[in-house]
C-alpha positions as CSV (number, residue, x, y, z in Angstrom):
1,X,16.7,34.2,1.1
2,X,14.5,31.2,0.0
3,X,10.8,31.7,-1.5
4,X,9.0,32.1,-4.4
5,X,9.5,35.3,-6.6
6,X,6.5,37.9,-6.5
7,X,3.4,36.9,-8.8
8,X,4.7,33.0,-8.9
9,X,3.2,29.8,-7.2
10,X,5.0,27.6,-5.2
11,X,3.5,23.8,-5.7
12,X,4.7,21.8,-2.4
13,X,4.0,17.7,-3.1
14,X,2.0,15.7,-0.3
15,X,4.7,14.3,1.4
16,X,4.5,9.9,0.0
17,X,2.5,8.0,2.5
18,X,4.5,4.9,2.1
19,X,8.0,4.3,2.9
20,X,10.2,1.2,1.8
21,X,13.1,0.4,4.0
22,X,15.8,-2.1,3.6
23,X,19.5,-3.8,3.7
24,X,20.2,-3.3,0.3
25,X,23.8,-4.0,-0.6
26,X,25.0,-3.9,2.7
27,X,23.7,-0.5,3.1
28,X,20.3,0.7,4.7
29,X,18.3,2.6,2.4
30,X,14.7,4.5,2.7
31,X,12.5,5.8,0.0
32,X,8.9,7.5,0.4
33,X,6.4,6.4,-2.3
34,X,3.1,6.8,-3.3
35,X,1.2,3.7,-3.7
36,X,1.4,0.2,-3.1
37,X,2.4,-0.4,-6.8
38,X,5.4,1.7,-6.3
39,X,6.5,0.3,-3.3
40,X,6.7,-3.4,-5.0
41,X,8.5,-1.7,-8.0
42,X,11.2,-0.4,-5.4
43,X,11.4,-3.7,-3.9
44,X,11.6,-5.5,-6.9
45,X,14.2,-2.9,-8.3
46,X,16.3,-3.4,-4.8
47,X,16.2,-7.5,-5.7
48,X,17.6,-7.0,-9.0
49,X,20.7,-5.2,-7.2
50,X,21.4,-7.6,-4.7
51,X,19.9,-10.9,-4.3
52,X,19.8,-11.3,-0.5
53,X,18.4,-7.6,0.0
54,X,15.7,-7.2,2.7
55,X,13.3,-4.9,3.0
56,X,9.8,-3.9,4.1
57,X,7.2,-1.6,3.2
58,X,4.7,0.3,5.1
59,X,2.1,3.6,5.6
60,X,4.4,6.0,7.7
61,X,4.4,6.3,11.4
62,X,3.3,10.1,11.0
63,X,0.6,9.4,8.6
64,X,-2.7,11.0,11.1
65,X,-4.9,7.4,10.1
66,X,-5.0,4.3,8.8
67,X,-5.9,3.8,5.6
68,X,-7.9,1.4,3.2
69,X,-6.3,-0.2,0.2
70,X,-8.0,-1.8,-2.7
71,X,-6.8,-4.5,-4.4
72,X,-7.8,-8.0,-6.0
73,X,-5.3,-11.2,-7.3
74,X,-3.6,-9.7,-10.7
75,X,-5.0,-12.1,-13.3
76,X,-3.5,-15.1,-14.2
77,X,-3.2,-15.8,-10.3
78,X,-7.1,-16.9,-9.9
79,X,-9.6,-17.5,-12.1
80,X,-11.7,-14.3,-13.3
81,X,-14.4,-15.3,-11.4
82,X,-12.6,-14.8,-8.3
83,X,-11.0,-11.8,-9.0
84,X,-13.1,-9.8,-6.5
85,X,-11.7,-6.3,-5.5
86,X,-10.5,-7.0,-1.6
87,X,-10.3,-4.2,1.5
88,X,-7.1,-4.2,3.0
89,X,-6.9,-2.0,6.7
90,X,-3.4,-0.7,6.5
91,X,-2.4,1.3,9.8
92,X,0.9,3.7,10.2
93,X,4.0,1.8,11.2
94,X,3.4,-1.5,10.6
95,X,5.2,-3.1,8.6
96,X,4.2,-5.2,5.4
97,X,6.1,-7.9,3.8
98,X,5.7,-10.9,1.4
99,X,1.6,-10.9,1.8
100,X,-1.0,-8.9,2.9
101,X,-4.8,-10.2,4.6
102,X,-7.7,-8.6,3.5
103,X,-10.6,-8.0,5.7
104,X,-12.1,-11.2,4.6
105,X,-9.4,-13.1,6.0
106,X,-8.0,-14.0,2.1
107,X,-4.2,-13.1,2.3
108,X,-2.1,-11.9,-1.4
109,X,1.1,-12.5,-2.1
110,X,2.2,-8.8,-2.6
111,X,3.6,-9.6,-5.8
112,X,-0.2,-11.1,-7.0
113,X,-2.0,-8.1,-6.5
114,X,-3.2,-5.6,-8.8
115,X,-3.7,-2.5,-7.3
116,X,-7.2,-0.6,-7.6
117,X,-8.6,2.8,-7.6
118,X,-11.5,3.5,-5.7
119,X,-14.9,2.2,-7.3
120,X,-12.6,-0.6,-9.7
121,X,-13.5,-3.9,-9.7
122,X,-16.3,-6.4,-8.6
123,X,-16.2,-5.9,-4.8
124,X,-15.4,-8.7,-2.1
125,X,-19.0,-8.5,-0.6
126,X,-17.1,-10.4,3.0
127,X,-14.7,-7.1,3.1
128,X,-17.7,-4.8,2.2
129,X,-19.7,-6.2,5.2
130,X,-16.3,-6.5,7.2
131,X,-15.5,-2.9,6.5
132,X,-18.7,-1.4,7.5
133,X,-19.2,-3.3,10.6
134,X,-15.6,-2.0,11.5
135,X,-16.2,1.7,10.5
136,X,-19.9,1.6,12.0
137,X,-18.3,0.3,15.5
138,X,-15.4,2.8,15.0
139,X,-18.3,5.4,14.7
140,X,-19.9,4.5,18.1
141,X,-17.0,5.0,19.8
């Protein structure tokens, strides 16, 4: 019989919201992860294994909404002044590979982006206006 004993917590982890898929190899492989950043390590990690991998990464088909990522160009990629924190509208089973278009229309390299946290960073004001004209229509419905 499976459980926890008497008086002890069972901790069950979220279930990763992103999966990474690919030909690694010659082999198809599938790992959930958590974030954006640990998806581009996987794929990055898969690369150093076999040259000619291919893979994608995405928010899983079972996840119950899309989701908003935050992210801006890592630095070195753009000037500082140009580093603005961009929206990206990421919705369950579709895939992502090589870049990624924010709200505002400006597409990253995934490899050029640095990841934020909610309230990081000087915001794109485009994806700010963007984002609330979507949610505020979405809202109507």
């Amino acid at each position: 019989m499976f459980g926890a004993a008497a008086g002890s917590t069972l901790t069950v982890s979220p279930p990763a919201p992103f999966m990474v898929v690919g030909r690694i190899d010659g082999h198809e492989k599938a790992v959930g992860v958590a974030t954006p950043a640990e998806a581009l390590a996987q794929m990055l990690d898969w690369l150093r294994t076999d040259a000619n991998a291919a893979f994608v990464w995405y928010l899983r088909e079972d996840w119950p909404e899309p989701v908003t990522l935050i992210g801006r160009p890592a630095s070195g990629v753009v000037g500082e002044t140009r580093r603005s924190a961009h929206l990206f509208h990421v919705r369950p089973g579709v895939a992502l590979h090589g870049s990624i278009t924010a709200r505002c229309g400006t597409e990253l390299s995934l490899t050029d982006i640095e990841w934020l946290r909610l309230g990081a960073g000087m915001p794109c004001e485009c994806c700010l206006v963007t984002g609330a004209r979507h949610e505020l229509g979405r809202m109507g419905r």
